[in-house]
C-alpha positions as CSV (number, residue, x, y, z in Angstrom):
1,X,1.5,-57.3,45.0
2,X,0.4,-53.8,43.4
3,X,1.1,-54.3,40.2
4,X,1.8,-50.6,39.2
5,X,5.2,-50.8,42.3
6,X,7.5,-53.8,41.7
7,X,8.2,-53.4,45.1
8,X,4.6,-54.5,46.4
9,X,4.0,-51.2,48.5
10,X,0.3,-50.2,49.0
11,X,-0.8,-46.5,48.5
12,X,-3.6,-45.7,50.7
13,X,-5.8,-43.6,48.6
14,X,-6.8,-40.1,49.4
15,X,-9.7,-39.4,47.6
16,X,-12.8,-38.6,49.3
17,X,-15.3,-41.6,49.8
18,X,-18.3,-40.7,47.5
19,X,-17.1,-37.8,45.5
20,X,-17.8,-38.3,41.7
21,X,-14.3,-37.3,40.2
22,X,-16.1,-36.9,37.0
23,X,-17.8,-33.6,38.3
24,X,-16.6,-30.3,36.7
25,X,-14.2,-28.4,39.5
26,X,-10.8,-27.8,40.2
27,X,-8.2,-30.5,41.0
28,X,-5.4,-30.6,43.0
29,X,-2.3,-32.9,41.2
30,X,0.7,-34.2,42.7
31,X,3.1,-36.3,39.4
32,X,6.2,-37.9,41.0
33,X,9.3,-38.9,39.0
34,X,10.2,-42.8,38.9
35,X,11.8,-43.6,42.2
36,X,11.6,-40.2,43.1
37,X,14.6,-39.6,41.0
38,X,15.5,-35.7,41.0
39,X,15.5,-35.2,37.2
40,X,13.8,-32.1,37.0
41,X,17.0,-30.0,37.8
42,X,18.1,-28.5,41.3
43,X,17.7,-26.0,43.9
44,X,20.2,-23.3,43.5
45,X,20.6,-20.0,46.0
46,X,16.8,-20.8,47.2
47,X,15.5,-21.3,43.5
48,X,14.4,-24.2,41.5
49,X,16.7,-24.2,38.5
50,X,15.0,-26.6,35.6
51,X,16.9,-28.2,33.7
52,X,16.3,-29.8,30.2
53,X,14.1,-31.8,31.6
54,X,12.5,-29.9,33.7
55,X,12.0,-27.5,31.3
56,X,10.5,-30.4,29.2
57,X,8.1,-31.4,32.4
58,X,6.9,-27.2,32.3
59,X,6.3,-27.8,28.4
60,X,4.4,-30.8,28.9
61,X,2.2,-28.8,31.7
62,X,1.4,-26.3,29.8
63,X,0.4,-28.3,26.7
64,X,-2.3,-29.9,28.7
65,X,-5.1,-27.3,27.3
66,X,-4.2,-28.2,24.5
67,X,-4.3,-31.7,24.1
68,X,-7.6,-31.2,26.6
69,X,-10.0,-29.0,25.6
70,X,-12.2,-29.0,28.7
71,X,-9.6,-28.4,31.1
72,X,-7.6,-24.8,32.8
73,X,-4.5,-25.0,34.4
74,X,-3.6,-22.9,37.6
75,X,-1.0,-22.1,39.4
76,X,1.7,-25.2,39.3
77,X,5.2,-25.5,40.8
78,X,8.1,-28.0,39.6
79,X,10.4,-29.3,41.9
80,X,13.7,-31.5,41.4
81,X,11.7,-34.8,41.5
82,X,7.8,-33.9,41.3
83,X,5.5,-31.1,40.6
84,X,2.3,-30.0,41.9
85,X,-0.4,-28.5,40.1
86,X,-4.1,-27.1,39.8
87,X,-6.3,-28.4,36.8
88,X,-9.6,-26.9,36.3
89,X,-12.4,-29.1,34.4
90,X,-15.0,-27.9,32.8
């Protein structure tokens, strides 16, 4: 059993055999909500509408500079239950 799902389901992983994740470059991020819960807020006339949440997820985002010096964000999109997002590391 995976100890990180209760459930026992196995992720097969996508990283690329042999690539140092360390190195400097840009990164490509997918961060799901628990049970793929939509919490983040909901689509509304063909546009994401965050709500508190959401809005707290965006914060968070943003705030990664901050918290880690070394790092850049690009563009990112938040959806009800995940969002995806380009980090730069220097």
């Amino acid at each position: 059993m995976n100890r990180d799902d209760p459930d026992g389901h196995q992720r097969r992983s996508i990283r690329l055999k042999g690539y140092d994740y360390t190195r400097p470059g840009a990164y490509f991020i997918t961060i799901c909500t628990a049970n793929r819960a939509c919490l983040f807020g909901d689509v509304v006339d063909g546009e994401m509408r965050l709500n508190p949440l959401g809005k707290i997820a965006r914060q968070c985002w943003l705030a990664i500079p901050d918290r880690f010096p070394h790092t850049a964000l690009d563009e990112f999109v938040i959806v009800a239950n995940h969002l995806h997002g380009i980090v730069w590391i220097a």
